[in-house]
Each structure stands twice: as C-alpha cells, then as structure tokens.
N, C-alpha and C positions, 0 to 999 in steps of 0.2 A: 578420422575418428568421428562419430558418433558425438554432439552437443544437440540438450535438450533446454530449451531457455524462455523466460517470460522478455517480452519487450518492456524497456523503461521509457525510451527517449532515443529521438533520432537527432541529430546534429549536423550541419551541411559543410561542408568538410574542404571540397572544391565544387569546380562547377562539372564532373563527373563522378565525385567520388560523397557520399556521406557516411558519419559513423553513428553506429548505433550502440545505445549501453544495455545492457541486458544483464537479466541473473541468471545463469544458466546451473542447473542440479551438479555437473561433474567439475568446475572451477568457480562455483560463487559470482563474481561483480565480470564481467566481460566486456569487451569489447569489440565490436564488428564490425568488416567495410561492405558496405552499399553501395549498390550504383544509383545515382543520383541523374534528375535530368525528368525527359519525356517520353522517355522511352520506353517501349513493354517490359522491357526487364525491371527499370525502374519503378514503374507503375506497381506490379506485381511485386516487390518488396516494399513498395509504402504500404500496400494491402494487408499481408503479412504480421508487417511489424505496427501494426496499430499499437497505441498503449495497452499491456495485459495481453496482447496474441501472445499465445504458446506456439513454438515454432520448434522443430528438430530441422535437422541442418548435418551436411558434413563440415569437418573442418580440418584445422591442423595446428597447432601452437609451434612456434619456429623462437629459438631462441632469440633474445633481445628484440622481439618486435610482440610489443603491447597488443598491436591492433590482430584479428584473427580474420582470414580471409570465409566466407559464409558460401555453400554449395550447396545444390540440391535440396533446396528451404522446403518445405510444406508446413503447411496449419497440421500442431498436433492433433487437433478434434474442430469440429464443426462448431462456430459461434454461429447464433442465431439472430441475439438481437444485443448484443454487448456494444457494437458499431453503429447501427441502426439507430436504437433507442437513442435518444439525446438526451436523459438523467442518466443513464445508464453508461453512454461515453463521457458524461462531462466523471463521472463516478471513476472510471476507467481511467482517466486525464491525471483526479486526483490523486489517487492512490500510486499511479507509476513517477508522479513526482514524488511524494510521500518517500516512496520505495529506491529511487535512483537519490535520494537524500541521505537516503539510513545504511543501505545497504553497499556501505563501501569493501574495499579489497581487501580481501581474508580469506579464510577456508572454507571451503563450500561447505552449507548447510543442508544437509536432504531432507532432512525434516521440514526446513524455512522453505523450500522449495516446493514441496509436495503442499503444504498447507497454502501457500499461496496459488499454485495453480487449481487444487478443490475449491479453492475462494472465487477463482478467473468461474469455474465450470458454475456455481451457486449461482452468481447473478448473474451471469448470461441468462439463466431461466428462469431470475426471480422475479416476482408478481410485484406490484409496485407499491406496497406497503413492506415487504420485504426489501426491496431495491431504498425504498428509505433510510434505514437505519443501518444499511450495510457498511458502510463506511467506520461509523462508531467502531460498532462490531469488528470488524477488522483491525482497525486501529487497535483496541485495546490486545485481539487476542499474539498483533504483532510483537507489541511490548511485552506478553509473555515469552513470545521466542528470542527476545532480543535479551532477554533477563531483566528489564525494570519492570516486571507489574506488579504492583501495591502488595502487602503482606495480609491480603486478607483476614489472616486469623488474629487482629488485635480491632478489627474491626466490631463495635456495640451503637445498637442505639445513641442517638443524640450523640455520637463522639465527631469530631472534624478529621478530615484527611489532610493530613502534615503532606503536603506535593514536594518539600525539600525532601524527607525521610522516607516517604512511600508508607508511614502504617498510620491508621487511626488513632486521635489521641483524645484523653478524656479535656484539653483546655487547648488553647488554640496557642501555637509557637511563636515565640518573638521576633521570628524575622517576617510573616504577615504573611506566606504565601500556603495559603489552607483554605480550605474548602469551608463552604457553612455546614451546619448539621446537616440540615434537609439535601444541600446537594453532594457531601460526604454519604447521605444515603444511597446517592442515584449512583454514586459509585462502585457503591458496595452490590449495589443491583446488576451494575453491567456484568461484574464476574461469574453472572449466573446468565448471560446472556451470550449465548449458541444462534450458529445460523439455523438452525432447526427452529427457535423458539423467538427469532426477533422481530415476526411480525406481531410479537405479542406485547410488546413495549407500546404504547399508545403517549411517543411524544410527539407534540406539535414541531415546527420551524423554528420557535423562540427556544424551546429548551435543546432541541437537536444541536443548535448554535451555541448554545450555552455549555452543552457538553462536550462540542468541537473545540471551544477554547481553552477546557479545563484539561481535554486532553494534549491540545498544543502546547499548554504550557508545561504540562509533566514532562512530555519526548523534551523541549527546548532544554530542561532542568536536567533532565539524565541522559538525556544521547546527543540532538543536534537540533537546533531552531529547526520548525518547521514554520513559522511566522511569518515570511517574505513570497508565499507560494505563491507563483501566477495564478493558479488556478484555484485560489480560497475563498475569492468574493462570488466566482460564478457560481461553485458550490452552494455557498451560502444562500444566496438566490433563487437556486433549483428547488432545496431541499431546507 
C-alpha cells in the first residue's frame, strides 16, 4: 500500500536496524524500520528522513507487529534549503520534536496532515524574517488543530489571558497562571497571525522567547509538557 508521511525522529534500534516515528495522512502516529549502519542504502534513508522530510513509500501493516517495514521511499517534493539552512534545520529539529510529542496514537488526521506538510513546503522557501517567527506561527495554529486554542471572542482590550481556561478575563484568576495585559494582547494578535502575513510581526529574540514560553506553558496545561526539549536552548539561541 501506498503511505505518505512527515518524518519525526529516528531512533537506533540495533546495529543494522533503526526506527523511525513518522505521521503519516492514511494511519496518523507510525512507525518504521530503517536500515541503519554505513551503507548506501542507509545513507540514502538518513537523507530522506531528515526532521520534516515528506517521504511516500510502499508499505504493509501485518497484524500484531507495530513496527511497518518502508519500500521504495522518495522525497515527496524537492527541499531546497529546509536541510542546508542551519535556522531553518535547527527550526526543522524543533517542531518534529514538538510533533513526535503531541502527536501520539489515534486516528489519522488529514487535515493535521496536509497543514503540516504546506507548513514543511512555506519555510523550506521562507526568507529569513519569515523563517523567524515561523515556529510561533505554527505552534499556535497547531493548538488550533489539536482543539486547545484560546476562545478568542472573550477577548477586549486591557483583559488578561486565564492560560488555565483558554479565554480572556476582565481580572486576573486565583490560581496566578495568566498572562499580563500587554502580553494577553500579543496573544490576541498571534490569532491574526497567517504564514502569509508573519513577516509582518516585527518581534525581537527577547519577546520571540517570551512568547515561546507563554506558548509552552499553554500546550504543558492542556496537552503534554513540552518544557524538557532537547532542542529549546538551541532554538532559543538562533532565534
């Protein structure tokens, strides 16, 4: 059969064998065997399965065995510079952690699917004020596909964002995990904020960072810590 799938994460398995996690459009959360080692064949699937490659593939699901054996791989579309670029792979790094986090075992999503790979295709070509703030971006519009993002329409001037509740409140909640005015604003801002238009956000590294953690702490609050990533400081560093 026919599997089309983003790469998460490779994992070394034996010393011939590695597994790879992937979300692939026809079964959601996957898992695949690689050949691992120094070998062409090897080689040519560490290429492949970068973080974020979109890869099609034969395969076969066989009852009782988790793992799915992977045939005739190719790159779905030509990357440019997703690999190359070094913001752009550490970008790449983050998000498939991010993604190999959230995106555990269930029913495949086509929707979650197709918006993540138009995401893979945007910054592969984005300019580097766009490749900035791509992450944000992403983050927020995944918590829409995930179902936690904020109820924007209780959102008003000067109100704080309740991070327990998800809506804007006119006083700030008792249990202390809320946003201030001014950055309950920047929140209300990012829901207007499309990969078409996010080079138009003009934050520095300190507020980027600042919005990174306000977003980490939402996903930790409603879905899964994202707080222990390996790849949070480089991030934070690059961008």
């Amino acid at each position: 059969m026919n599997l089309s799938f983003v790469a998460l994460k490779v994992t070394r398995y034996s010393d011939s064998q590695s597994i790879l996690t992937a979300y692939s459009r026809e079964f959601g959360r996957v898992s695949l065997a690689l050949p691992a080692g120094n070998g062409r064949a090897a080689a040519r699937m560490r290429a492949l399965t970068m973080p974020l490659g979109v890869v099609e593939c034969q395969t076969e699901r066989r009852p009782g065995r988790e793992i799915m054996p992977m045939r005739q791989a190719i790159q779905a579309f030509p990357l440019k510079s997703l690999h190359s670029n070094p913001v752009k792979q550490m970008v790449a790094m983050f998000l498939s952690e991010v993604l190999a986090l959230t995106l555990q075992a269930g029913e495949p999503d086509r929707a979650l699917y197709d918006f993540i790979v138009a995401a893979v295709e945007f910054l592969d070509s984005a300019d580097e004020a766009r490749t900035a703030n791509f992450h944000i971006c992403f983050l927020y519009y995944l918590g829409r596909h995930l179902g936690i993002e904020p109820d924007v329409s209780t959102y008003a001037h000067g109100r704080v964002l309740d991070l327990v509740d998800g809506i804007w409140r006119q006083s700030a909640p008792i249990h202390g995990r809320y946003l201030s005015p001014d950055d309950s604003s920047v929140a209300y801002r990012l829901s207007r904020m499309t990969f078409a238009n996010l080079h138009r956000y003009r934050f520095g590294r300190a507020d980027r960072n600042r919005i990174l953690d306000a977003l980490l702490e939402y996903y930790s609050i409603h879905y899964v810590s994202l707080r222990n990533m390996r790849t949070l400081d480089i991030l934070r560093a690059l961008l």
